[in-house]
MARVEXKOL-536916 format. One record per residue: x, y, z of N, C-alpha, C in turn; residue in three letters. Coordinates in steps of 0.02 Angstrom, whole numbers, plus 50000, padded with zeros to 5 digits. Each point is the difference from the previous one (the first is absolute). Example, Ala and Ser with C-alpha at 12.3 -4.5 7.8 and 13.67 -1.06 7.14 Angstrom:
residues 2
506604971650390499555005950000500455006050000ALA;499825005349964500425005950003499615005550037SER;
end
This chain:
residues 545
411784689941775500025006850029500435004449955UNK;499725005049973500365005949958500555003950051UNK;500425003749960500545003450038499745005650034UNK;499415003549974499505005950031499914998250074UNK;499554992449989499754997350052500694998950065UNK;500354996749965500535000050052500405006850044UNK;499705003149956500545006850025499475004250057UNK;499414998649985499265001350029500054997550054UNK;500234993849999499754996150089500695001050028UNK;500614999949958500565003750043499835005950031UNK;499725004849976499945005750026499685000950060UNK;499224995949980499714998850087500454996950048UNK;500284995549960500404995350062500285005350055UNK;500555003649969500325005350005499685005150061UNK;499415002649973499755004450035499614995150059UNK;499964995649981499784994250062500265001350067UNK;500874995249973500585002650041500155006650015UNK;499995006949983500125007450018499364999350046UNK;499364999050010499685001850031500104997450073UNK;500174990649996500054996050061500665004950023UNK;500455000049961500495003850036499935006550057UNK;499735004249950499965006050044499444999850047UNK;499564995249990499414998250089500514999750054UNK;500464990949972500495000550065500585004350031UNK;500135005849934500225006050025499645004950052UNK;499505002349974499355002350040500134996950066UNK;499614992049987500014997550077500625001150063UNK;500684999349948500744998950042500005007650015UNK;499805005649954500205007450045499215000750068UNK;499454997449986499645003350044500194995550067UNK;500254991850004500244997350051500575004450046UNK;500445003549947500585003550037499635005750034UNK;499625004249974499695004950019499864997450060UNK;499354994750016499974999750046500304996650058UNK;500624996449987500294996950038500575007850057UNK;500205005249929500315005550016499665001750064UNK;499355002849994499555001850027499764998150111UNK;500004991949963500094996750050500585000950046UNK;500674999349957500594999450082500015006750019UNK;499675006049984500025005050031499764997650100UNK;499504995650001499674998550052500584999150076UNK;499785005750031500444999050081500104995150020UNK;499624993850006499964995150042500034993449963UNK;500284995850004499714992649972499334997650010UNK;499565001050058499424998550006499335004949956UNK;500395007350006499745002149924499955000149924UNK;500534995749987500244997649947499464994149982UNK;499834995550067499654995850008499375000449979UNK;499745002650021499165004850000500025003149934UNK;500285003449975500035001949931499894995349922UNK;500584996850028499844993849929499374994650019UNK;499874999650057499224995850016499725004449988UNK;499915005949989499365003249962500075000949943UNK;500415001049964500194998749928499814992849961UNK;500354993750031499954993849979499604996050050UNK;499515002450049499984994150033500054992449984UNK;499454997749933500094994649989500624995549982UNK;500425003449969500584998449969500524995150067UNK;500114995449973500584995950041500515003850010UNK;500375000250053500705001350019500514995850031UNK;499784994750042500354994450008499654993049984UNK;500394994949976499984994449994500344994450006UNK;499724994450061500534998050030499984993349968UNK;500584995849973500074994949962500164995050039UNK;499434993350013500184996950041500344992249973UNK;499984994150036500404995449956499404994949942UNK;499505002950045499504997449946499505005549998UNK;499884998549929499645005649970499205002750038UNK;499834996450019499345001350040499825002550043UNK;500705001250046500055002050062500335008249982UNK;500205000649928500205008250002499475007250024UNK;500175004250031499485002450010500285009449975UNK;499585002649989499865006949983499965006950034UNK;500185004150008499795006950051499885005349920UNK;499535004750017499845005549960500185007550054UNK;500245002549950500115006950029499645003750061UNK;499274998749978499395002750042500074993750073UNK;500144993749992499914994850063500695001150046UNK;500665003049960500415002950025499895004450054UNK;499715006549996499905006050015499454996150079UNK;499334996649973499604997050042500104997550058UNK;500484992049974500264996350048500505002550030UNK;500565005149990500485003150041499505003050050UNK;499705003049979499575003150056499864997950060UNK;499664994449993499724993850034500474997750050UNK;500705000249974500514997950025500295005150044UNK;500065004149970500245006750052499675000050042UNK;499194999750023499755001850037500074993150064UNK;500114994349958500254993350057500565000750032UNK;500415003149979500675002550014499815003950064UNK;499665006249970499895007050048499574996050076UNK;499794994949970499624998750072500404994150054UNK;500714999649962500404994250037500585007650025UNK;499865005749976500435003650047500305005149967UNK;499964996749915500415003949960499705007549990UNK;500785005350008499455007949977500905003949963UNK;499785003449970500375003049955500835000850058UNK;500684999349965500505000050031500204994650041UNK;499554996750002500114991550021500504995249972UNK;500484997350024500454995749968499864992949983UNK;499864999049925499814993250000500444996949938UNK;500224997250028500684995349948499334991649984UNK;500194998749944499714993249971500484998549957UNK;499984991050010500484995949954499434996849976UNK;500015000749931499134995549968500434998249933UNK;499684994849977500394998449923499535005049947UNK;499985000349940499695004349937499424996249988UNK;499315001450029499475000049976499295003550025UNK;499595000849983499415004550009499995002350065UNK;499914995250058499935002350083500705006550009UNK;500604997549958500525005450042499815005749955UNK;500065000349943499815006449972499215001950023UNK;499554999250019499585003150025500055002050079UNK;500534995450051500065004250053500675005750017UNK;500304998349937500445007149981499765005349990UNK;499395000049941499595004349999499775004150032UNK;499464994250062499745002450066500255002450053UNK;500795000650004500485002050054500075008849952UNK;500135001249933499785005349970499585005050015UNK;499234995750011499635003250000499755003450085UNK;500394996950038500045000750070500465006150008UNK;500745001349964500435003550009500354996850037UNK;500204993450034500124997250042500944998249947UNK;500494997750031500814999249993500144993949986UNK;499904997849956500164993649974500714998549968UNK;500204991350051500774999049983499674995749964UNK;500334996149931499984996149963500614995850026UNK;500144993049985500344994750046499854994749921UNK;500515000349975500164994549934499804993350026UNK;499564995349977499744995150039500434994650012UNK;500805000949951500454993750021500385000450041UNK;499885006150063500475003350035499994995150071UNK;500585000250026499644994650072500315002450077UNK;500234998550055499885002050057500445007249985UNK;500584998749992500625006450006499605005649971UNK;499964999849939499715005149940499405003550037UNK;499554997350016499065000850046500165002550041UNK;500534998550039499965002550074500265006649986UNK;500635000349973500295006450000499475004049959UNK;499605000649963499435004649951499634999650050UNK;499634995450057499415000550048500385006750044UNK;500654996450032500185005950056500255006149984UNK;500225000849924500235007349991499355002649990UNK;499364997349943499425004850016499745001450020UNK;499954997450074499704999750060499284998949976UNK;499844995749973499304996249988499554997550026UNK;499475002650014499484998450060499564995449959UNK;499844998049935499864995349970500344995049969UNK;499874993149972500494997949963499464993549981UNK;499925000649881499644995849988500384995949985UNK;499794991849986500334995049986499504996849960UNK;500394994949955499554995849975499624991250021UNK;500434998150076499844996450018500664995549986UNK;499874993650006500294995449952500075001249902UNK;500485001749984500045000549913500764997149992UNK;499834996549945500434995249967500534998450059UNK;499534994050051500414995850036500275002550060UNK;500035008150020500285004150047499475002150038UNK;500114999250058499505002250043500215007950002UNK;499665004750005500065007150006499875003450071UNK;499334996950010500015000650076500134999650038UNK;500504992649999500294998050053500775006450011UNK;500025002649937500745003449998499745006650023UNK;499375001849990499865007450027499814998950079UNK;499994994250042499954998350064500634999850025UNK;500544996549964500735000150006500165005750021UNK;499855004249963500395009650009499625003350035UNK;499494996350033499555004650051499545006649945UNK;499704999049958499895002949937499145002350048UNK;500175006949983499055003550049499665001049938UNK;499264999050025499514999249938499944995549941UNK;500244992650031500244997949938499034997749972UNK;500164999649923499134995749992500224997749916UNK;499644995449991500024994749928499495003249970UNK;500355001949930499665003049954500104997049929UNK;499794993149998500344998349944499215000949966UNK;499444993550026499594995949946499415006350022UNK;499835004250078499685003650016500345006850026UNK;499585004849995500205007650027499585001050037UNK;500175008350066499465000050021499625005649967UNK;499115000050044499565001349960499645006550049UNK;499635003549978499585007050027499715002049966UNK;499805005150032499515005549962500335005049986UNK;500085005049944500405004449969499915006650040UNK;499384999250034499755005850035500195003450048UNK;500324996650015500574999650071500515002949987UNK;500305000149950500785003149966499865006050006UNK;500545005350038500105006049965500255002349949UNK;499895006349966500045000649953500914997249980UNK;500085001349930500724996749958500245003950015UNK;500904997950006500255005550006500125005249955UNK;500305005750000499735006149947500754999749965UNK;500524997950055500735003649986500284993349956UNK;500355003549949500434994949969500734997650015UNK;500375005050039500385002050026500474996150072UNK;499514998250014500054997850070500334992250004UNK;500454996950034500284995449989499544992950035UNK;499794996149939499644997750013500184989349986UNK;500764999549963500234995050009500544996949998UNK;500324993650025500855001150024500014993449974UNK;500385000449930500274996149952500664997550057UNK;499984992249988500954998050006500374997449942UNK;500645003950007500364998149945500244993150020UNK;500394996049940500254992950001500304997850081UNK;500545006150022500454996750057500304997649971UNK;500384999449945500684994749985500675000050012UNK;499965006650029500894998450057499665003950052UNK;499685001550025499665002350082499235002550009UNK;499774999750050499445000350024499675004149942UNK;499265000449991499705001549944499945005850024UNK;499925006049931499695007150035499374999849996UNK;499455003150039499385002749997499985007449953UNK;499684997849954499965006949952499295002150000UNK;500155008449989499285002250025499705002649942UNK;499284998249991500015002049940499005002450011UNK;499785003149946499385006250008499624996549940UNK;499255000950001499704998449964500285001949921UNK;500075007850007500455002349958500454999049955UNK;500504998450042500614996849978499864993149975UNK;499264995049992500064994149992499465002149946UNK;499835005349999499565002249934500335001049927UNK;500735005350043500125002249931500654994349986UNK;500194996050033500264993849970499604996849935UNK;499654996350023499374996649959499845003849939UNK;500045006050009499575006949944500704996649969UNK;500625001450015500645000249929499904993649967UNK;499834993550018500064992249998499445001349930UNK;499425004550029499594999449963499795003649929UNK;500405003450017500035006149942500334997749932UNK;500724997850024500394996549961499764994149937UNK;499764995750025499724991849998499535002549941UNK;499485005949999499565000949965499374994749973UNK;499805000050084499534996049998499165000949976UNK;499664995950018499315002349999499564996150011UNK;499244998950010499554996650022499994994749982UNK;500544999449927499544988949965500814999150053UNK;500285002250015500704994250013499824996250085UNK;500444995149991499894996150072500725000050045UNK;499945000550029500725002450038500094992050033UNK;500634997750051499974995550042500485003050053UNK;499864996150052500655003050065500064991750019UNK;500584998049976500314992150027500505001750057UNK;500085006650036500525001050044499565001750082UNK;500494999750081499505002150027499595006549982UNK;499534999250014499465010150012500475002150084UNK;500204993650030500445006650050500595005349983UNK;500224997249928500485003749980499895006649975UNK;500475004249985499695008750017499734999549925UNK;499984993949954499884997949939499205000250003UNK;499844996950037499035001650021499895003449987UNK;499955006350036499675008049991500215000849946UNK;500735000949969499895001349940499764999549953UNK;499804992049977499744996649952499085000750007UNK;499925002950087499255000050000500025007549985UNK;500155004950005500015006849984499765000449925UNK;500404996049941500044998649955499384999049969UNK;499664992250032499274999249972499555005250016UNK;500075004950051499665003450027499775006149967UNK;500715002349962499885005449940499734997149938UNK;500424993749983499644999849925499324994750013UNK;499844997150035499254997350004500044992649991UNK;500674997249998499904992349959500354997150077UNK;499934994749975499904993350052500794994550022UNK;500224997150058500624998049998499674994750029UNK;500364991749945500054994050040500454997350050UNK;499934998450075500285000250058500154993550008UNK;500674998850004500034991950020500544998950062UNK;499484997150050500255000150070500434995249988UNK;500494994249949500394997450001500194998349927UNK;500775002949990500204999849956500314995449969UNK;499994995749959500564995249994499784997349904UNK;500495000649977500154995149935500094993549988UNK;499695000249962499335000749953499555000149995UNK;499484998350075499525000550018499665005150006UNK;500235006150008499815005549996499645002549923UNK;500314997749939499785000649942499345000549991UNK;499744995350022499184997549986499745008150048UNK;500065003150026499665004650028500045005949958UNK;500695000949970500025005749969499644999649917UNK;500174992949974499354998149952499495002850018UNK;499554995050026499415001250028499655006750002UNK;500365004050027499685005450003500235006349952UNK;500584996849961500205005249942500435005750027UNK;500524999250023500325003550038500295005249931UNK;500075004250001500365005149949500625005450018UNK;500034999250079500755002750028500244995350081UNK;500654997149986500274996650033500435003250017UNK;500554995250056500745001550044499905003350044UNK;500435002850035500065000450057500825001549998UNK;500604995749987500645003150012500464994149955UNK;500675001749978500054996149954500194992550002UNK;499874996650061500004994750010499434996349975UNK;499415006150013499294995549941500315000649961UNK;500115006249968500184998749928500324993449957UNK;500574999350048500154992949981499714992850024UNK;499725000150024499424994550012499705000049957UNK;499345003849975499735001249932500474997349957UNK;500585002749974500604997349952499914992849983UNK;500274997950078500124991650019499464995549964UNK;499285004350028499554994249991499715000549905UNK;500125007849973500004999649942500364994349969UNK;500685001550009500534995749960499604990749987UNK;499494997850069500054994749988499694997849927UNK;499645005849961499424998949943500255007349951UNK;500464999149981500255004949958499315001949955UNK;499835007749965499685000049971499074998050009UNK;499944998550056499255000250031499925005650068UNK;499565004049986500025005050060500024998450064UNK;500355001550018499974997850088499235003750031UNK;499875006449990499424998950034499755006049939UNK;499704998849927499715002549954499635007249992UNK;499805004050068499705006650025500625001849998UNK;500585000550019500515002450051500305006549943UNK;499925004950006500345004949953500705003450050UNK;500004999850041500465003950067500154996750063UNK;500775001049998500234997250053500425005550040UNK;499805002550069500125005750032500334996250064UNK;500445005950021500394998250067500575006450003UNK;500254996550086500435003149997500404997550073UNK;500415002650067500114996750039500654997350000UNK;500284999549929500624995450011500375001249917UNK;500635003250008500195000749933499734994749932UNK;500115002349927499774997649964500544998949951UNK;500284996649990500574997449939499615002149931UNK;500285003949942499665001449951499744991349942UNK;500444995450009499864993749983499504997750023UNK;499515002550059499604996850013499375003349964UNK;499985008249992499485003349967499884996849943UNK;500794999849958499814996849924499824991049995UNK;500104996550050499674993450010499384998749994UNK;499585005050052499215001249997499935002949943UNK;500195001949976499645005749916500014992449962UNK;500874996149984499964997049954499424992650028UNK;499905000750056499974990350024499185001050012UNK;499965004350041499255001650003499455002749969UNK;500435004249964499495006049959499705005650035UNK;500065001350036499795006550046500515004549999UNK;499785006150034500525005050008500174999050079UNK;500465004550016500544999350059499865005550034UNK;499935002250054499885006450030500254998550072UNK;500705003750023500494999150041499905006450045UNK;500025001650065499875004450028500615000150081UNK;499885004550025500585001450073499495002050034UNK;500264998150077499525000850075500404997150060UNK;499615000350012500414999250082499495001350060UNK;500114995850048499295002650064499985005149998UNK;500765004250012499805009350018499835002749924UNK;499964997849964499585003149950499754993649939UNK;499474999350014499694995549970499935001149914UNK;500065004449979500055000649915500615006749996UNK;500304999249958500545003949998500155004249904UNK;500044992849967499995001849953499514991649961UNK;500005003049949499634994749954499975000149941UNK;500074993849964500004998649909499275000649976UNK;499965003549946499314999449960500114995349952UNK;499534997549977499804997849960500205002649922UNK;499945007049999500215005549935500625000049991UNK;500614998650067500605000649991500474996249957UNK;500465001449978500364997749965500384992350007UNK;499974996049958500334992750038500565002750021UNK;500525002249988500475002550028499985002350071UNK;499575004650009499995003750049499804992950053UNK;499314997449969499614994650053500724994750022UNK;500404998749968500524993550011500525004550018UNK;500035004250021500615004950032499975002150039UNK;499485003750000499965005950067499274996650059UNK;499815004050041499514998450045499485004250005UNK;499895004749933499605003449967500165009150042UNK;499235003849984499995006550029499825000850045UNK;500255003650062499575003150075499265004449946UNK;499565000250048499435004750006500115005649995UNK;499465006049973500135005650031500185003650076UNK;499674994950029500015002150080500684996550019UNK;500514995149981500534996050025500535006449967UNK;500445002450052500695003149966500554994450031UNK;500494999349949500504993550018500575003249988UNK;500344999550021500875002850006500514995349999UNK;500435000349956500604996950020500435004950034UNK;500564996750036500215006450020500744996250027UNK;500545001950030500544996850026500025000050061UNK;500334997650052500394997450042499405005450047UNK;500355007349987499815006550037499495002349984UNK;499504997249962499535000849985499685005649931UNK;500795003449982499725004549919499744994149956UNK;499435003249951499814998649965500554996549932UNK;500074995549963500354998549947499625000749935UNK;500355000849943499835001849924499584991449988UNK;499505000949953499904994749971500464996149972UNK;500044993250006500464995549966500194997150067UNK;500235003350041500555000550045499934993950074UNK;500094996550009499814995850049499885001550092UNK;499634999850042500255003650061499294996350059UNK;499885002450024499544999250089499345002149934UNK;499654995250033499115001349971499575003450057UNK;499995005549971499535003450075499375001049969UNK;499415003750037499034997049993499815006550039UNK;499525003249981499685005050030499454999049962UNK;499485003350023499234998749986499544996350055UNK;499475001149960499195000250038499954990850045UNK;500304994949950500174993249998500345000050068UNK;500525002850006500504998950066499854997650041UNK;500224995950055499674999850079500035005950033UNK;499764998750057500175005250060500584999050024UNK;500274995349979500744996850070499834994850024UNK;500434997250041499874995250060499774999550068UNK;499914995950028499664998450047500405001050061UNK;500775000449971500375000450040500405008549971UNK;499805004050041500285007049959500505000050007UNK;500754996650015500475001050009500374997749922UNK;499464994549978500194999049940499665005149945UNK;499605001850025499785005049937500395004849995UNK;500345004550051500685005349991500534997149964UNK;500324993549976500064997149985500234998049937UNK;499135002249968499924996749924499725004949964UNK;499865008150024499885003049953500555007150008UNK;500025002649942500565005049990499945007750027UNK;500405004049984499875006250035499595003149974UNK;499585000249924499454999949949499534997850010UNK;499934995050043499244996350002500084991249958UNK;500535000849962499774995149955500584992750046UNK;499474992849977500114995450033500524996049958UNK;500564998150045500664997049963499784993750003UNK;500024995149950499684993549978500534995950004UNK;500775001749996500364992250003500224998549929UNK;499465001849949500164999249931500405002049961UNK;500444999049943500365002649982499515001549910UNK;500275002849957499815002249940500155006449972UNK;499705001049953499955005749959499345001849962UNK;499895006349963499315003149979500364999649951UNK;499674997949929500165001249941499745008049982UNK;500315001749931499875005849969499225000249996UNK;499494994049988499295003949983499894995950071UNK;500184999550049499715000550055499684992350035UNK;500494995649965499804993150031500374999350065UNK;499924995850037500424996550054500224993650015UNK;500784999849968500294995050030500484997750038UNK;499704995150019500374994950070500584998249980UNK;500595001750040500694994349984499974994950051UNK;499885001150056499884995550065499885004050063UNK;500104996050049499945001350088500815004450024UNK;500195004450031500615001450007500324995250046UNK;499474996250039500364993050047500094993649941UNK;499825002149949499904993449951500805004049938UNK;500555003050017500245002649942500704997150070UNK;500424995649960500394997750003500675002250002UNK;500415001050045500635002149999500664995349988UNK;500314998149942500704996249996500315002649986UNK;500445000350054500805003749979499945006349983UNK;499525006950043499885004649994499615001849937UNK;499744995049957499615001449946499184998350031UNK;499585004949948499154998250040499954997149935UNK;499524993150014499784996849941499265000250029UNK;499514998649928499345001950033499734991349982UNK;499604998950049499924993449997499394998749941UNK;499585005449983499504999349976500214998849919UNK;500685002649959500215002249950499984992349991UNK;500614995250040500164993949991499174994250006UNK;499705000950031499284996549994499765001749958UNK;499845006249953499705001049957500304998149940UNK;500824997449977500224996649963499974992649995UNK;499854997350070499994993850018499234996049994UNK;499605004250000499344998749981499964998349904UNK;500384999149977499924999949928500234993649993UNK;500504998650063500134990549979499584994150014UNK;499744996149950499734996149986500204994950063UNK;499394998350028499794995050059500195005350072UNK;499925006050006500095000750042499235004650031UNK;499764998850068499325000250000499975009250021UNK;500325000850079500225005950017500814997950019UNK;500025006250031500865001950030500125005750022UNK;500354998150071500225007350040500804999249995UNK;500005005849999500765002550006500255002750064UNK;500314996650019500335004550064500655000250024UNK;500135004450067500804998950009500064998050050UNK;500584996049999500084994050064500905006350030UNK;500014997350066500675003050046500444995649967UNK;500715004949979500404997549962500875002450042UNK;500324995550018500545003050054500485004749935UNK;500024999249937500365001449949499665005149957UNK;499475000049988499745004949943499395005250053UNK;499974998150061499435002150024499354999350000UNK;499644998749958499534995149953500074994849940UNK;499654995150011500114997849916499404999149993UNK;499734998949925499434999749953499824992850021UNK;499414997150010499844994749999499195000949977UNK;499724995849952499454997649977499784994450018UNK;499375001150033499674995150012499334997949950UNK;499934996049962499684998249938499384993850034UNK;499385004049978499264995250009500114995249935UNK;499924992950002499964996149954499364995650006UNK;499634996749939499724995750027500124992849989UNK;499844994350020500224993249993500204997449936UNK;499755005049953500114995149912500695003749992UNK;500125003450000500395007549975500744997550012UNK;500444998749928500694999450022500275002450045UNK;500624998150043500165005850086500615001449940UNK;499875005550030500595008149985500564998750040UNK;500605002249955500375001750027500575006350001UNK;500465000450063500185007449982500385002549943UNK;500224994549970500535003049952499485000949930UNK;499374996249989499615000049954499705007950005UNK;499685001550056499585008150026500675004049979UNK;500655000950018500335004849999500295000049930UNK;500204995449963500144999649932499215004349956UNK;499454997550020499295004349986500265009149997UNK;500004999250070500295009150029500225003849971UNK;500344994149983500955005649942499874999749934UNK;499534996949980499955000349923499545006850017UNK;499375000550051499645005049986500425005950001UNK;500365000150030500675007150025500015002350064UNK;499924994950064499955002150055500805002350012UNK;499945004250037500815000150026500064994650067UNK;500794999649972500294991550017500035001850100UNK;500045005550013499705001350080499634999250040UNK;499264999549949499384998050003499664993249994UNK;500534994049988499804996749976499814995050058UNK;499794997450025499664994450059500644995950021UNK;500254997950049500594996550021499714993550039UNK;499365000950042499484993950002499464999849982UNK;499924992649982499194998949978499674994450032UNK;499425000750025499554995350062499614999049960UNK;499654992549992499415000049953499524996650065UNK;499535001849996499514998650039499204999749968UNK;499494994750024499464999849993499345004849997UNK;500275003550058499515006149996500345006750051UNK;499795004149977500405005750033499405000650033UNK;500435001750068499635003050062499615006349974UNK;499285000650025499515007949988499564999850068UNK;500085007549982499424999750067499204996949976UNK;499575004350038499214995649987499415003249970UNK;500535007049967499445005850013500085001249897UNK;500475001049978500045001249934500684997449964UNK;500074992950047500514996749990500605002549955UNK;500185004350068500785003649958500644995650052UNK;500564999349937500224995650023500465004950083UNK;500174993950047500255004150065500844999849980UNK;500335001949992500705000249975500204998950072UNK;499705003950066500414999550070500294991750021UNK;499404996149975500124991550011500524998049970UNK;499985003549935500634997649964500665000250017UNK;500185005050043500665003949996500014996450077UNK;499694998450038500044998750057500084990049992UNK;499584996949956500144992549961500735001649978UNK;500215002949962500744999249954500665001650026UNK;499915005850053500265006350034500694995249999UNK;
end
């Protein structure tokens, strides 16, 4: 081959690549266009109807079962169909728009299609985390005053029914393997309003009764719209949801496929390593959920250094539960994917979020940008606004917001004389407008009239070798008022830590010697709840106290 020649087929090569390029430019702006386009839509059930006429054929869920044969498929258009079908079985067991119907179902096709169908009714749907049991059910049955209530029957070993008979539970019916069925003809028309409060999220309950949060098609639209905007997705990618769909994480993540057109693998039971073979299988290209996957993924990488854990996987997204910057740069170096870290909360299900475009810095630091529609405030004590840099109260206004609670005494409560909703959070807005977390203001530690932030000391402590997670907290101290105690996730191989080893760590990094941990608990696994396994610190402090 002459140097002409070579410089010849370089050149096509070249223009090869410029052309593939700018198609999937093309393709990635006309997806946004129309995804933009889309969350304009009032309603979730119009949202619905829209992309089934756009994509009917196109998959949107796929549910990964433990053997491959038994996985099964929904398309956009059988979405739109079979909700129908369903609504109208519903409508003829009683259900009609403003109807209270709470369901505990695990994550697969039947619950997302009679979520749907309670949508398309207009009807008040409580969602009920499926690992929840008499205390948790009863109190969400009797505060929403629920004239329905689905169950899944018997699932994994628990009878359900027997517990929705326990609490005297009205309307109860099993909706796991069947739904019910009608004629569409029967339905009145969808509802028109987006507005209208149409479902009552519960938060954790981890030091008292859970709140009922109210939240609008709306508000669960333009959540999803920020999740989705960010991520910069598009039709080839495959999404997964390994967490419940009762979590206010559902709608979001289904809002999501809904704008950009692509498809999420659903796995009604999560567990490592078994789970792998599903996300293979079907070529998963965005994972997580909160950063406890994240480190699971990690774990099961580590066992095969240098072979992909699951070879599609370009993105690992979450959010739910602070993020130690050691863990962003773990996944970059261990996995090869990028990191995309995000903030939420039931009363506002997307808040802010990492792109993909952002800076490693920014992605391993901060918890990315609010939306146009999200305004976020720091602000102090009294509620003025503070300068960037500056640390203070995380407040939330925007389209995302809830309505309040279920209980309005708490909603006077929790939002300010402005409108905007006080979160509990502590942080700051950087100069170009990121947001970051220092911690919980119940999670910021008082010794000896000093505030130490618990999140500063975990996020240093995450860099020592064998340690899996770790909470920081403060234990009642008759002398200092609090003291620092770490409680450290280990696993069985992993030398055990000790305190003078972690705090000698501390002080070389430059913690101040105030800050430094005075106990250390090593334990097997840290207590989490069931929903996006964030760890419960309340167990802790109440175990150590």
């Amino acid at each position: 081959m002459t140097d002409d020649t070579a410089r010849d087929d370089s050149a096509a090569g070249n223009a090869t690549d410029n052309a593939a390029g700018s198609a999937a430019d093309s393709a990635a702006d006309s997806a946004t266009r129309t995804a933009r386009d889309l969350e304009r839509s009032p309603t979730l059930w119009e949202l619905i109807t829209r992309r089934a006429a756009l994509t009917p054929g196109a998959p949107v869920l796929i549910e990964a079962a433990e053997h491959p044969a038994d996985d099964r498929t929904l398309t956009f258009g059988a979405l739109r169909d079979r909700a129908e079908r369903v609504a109208a079985g519903l409508y003829g067991m009683g259900v009609r728009p403003g109807t209270v119907v709470a369901w505990q179902l695990p994550t697969r096709l039947e619950t997302v299609l009679l979520s749907v169908a309670l949508a398309r009714i207009g009807a008040v749907q409580s969602p009920v985390i499926p690992f929840y049991r008499d205390r948790e059910v009863g109190f969400a049955l009797r505060e929403s005053k629920a004239e329905f209530f689905a169950v899944p029957g018997v699932w994994r070993g628990y009878d359900h029914t027997a517990m929705a008979e326990r609490l005297d539970a009205r309307g109860v019916f099993e909706a796991y393997e069947s739904l019910p069925d009608g004629d569409p003809a029967v339905l009145p028309p969808p509802p028109a309003s987006g507005t209208d409060v149409r479902w009552i999220y519960w938060t954790s309950g981890t030091t008292s009764d859970p709140k009922g949060v109210l939240h609008t098609d709306r508000s669960l639209i333009a959540g999803g719209s920020c999740l989705a905007h960010a991520l910069r997705l598009g039709p080839a990618d495959i999404g997964s949801m390994a967490f419940p769909f009762a979590h206010i994480a559902g709608p979001d993540y289904t809002v999501m496929l809904l704008l950009y057109g692509f498809p999420a693998v659903l796995f009604e039971k999560f567990a490592m390593p078994d789970a792998l073979a599903g996300y293979r299988r079907h070529g998963v290209t965005i994972a997580g959920g909160s950063t406890a996957f994240y480190s699971m993924f990690l774990t099961e990488q580590r066992k095969a250094p240098g072979v992909p854990l699951i070879p599609t996987l370009r993105l690992l997204a979450g959010g739910g539960a602070p993020k130690p910057p050691e863990i962003y740069h773990a996944v970059v170096r261990e996995l090869g994917c990028q990191l995309t870290h995000g903030y939420g909360m039931t009363e506002v299900p997307m808040i802010t979020m990492g792109s993909p475009l952002d800076s490693a810095e920014h992605l391993a630091t901060t918890e990315g940008r609010p939306p146009a529609g999200m305004s976020v405030r720091v602000t102090g004590p009294d509620g003025v606004p503070l300068p960037a840099g500056t640390d203070g109260e995380v407040r939330l206004r925007g389209e995302a917001v809830c309505q309040g609670y279920l209980n309005r005494d708490q909603s006077a409560e929790v939002f300010d004389a402005d409108g905007y909703l006080i979160t509990g959070d502590l942080g700051h807005l950087t100069e170009d407008g990121y947001l970051v977390l220092t911690g919980r203001g119940k999670d910021v530690i008082i010794r000896k009239g000093e505030n130490i932030s618990a999140k500063e000391i975990e996020d240093l402590m995450h860099r020592i070798p064998g340690i899996g997670d770790v909470a920081v907290i403060g234990l009642p101290d008759p002398e200092r008022g609090e003291r620092v105690c770490a409680v450290v996730e280990q696993g069985p191989a992993a030398d055990p830590l000790t305190l003078s080893r972690v705090t000698a760590y501390l002080r070389a990094e430059g913690l101040a010697t105030h800050k430094l941990p005075e106990q250390l608990e090593l334990v097997d696994a840290l207590p989490r709840n069931d929903a996006l396994r964030k760890v419960l610190k309340y167990k802790l402090r109440e175990r150590y106290a």
